[in-house]
N, C-alpha and C positions, 0 to 999 in steps of 0.2 A: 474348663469352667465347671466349678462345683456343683449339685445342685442341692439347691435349701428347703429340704424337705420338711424342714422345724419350722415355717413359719404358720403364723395364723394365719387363718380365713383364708385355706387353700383353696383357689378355681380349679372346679372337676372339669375337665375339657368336656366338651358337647360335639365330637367330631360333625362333619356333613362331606357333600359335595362344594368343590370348591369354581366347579364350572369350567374349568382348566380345560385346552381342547385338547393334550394329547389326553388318548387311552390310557387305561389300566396299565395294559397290557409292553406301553413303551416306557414306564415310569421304570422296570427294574427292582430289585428287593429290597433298596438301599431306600425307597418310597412308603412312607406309609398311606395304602391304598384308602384312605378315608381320612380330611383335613378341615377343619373350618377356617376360615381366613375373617380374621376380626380387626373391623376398626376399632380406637377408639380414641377418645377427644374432648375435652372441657370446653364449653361455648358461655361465649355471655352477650350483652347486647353493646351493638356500637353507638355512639352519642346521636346517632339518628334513627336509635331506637329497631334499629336491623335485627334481626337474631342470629346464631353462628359466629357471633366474632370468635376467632381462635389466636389471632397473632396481632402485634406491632413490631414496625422497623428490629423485624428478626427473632423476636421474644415474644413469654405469653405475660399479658400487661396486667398482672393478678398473681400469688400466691395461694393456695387453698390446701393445708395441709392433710385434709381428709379427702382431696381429690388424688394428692400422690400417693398417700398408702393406698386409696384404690386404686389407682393405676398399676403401683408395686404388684397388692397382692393378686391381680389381673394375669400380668405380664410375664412375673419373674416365673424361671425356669420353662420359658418359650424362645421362639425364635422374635426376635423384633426388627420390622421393616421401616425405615427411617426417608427420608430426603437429606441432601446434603444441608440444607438451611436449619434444618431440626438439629440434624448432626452437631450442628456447632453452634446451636444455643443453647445446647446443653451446659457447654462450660466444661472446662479442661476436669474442674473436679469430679465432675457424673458422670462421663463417659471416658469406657465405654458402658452403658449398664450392664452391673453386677448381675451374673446367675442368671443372662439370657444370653442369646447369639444377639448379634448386632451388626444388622446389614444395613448400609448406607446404599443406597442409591444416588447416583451422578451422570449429568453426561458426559463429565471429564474422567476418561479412564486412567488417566493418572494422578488422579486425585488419589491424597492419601487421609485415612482415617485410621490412625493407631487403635489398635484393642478390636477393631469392626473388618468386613470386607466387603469393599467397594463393586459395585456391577453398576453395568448403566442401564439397566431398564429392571421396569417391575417385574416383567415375567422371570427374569434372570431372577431376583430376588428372592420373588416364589418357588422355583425351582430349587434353588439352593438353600434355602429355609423347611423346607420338606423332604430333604436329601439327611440320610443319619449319619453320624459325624464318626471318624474311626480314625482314634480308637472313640467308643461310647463318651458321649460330654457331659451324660446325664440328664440331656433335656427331652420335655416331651415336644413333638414336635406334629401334634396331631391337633393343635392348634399354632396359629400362627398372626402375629398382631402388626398391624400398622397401624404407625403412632402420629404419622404428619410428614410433611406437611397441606395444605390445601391442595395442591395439585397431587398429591399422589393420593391421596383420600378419594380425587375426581377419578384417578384411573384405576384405583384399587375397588370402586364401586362395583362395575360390574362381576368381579372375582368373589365380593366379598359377603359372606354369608349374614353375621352380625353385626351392630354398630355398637358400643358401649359409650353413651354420652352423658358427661356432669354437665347440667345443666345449673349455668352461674344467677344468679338474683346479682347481677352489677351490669353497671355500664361504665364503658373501658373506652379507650381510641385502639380502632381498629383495621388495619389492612389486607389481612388474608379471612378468608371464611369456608368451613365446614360445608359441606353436602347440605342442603336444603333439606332434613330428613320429616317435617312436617309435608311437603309439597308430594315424596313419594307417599308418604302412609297417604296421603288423600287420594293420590292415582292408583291405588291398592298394591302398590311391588313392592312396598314394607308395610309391615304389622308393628303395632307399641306393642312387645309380649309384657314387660314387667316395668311400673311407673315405682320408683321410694317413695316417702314420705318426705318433706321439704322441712331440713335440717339446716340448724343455724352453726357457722363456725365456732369454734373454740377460741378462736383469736378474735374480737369484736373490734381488732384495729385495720383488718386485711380487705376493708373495702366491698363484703362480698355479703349481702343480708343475709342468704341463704343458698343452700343446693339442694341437687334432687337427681341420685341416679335411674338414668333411663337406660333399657336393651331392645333393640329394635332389631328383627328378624325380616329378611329377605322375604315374598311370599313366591315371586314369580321370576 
């Protein structure tokens, strides 16, 4: 897997602790000893006005084409932590995503995901997304992104240092939903470090009045 060091609006990692319970000291040299583990996730509101909708029956019920260069320019040349349901709504032509790792996560161990490799739990995922690849892939791996879906965002919380969320100005039908991440900043275990400015789409047909990236940092 190549890595694409030409593109623009390259992400400079921000390593941390990743909370991970083995030590240092059991990780080996093949570990880099300092990792952030990042969500991140497009929300918009469900027709009963909910916030976090992220999915319908399997798909995200929206296109936003300045949500996916940001997610690209995010992601690429990382590890990327997936769910089987994300896995395959990507569609046969985007995955596996280009110029990252791409781990699926299953409880079917024979499940197969061509381009990706399969494990069945998150910490397997973790572990093996912060493990360097030999020979060298080119990626950096001192951050590490999960992409969805709902339930792995639930169990990737406690791991997870950062949140990176497009927040959508639409209302959508919706069945899976994102971390509550208003409910933590008010209980103080997440901080908002950086709000955008609330940006209107280039396409004025895609349903979506406006967006606005948000970075929300762990505090405790």
């Amino acid at each position: 897997m190549e890595h694409d060091s030409s593109r623009s609006g390259y992400h400079e990692p921000e390593p941390g602790s990743a909370g991970l319970s083995a030590s240092e000291e059991d990780w080996g040299d093949d570990f880099p000893k300092t990792f952030s583990v990042n969500m991140i996730w497009a929300e918009a509101r469900d027709k009963e006005g909910r916030p976090g909708a992220i999915g319908f029956n399997g798909g995200m019920p929206w296109h936003c084409a300045e949500d996916m260069k940001h997610f690209k320019e995010l992601t690429v040349s990382h590890p990327v932590i997936m769910g089987r349901k994300t896995w395959e709504s990507l569609g046969l032509k985007y995955r596996p995503l280009p110029n990252r790792d791409n781990i699926v996560v299953s409880r079917d161990p024979l499940y197969s995901a061509p381009g990706a490799t399969v494990v069945t739990s998150l910490d397997d995922a973790l572990d093996l997304a912060r493990q360097e690849a030999i020979p060298d892939d080119g990626l950096d791996r001192s951050e590490i992104w999960v992409i969805g879906g709902a339930q792995l965002f639930a169990e990737a919380l406690p791991f997870a240092n950062k949140a990176y969320v497009t927040v959508l100005d639409a209302e959508v039908d919706a069945d899976s939903y994102a971390p509550d991440m208003n409910a933590l900043v008010e209980a103080g275990l997440w901080q908002e470090t950086e709000v955008g400015e609330r940006l209107k789409p280039a396409d004025p047909s895609c349903g979506i009045a406006s967006y606005q990236f948000r970075i929300l940092t762990k505090t405790k």
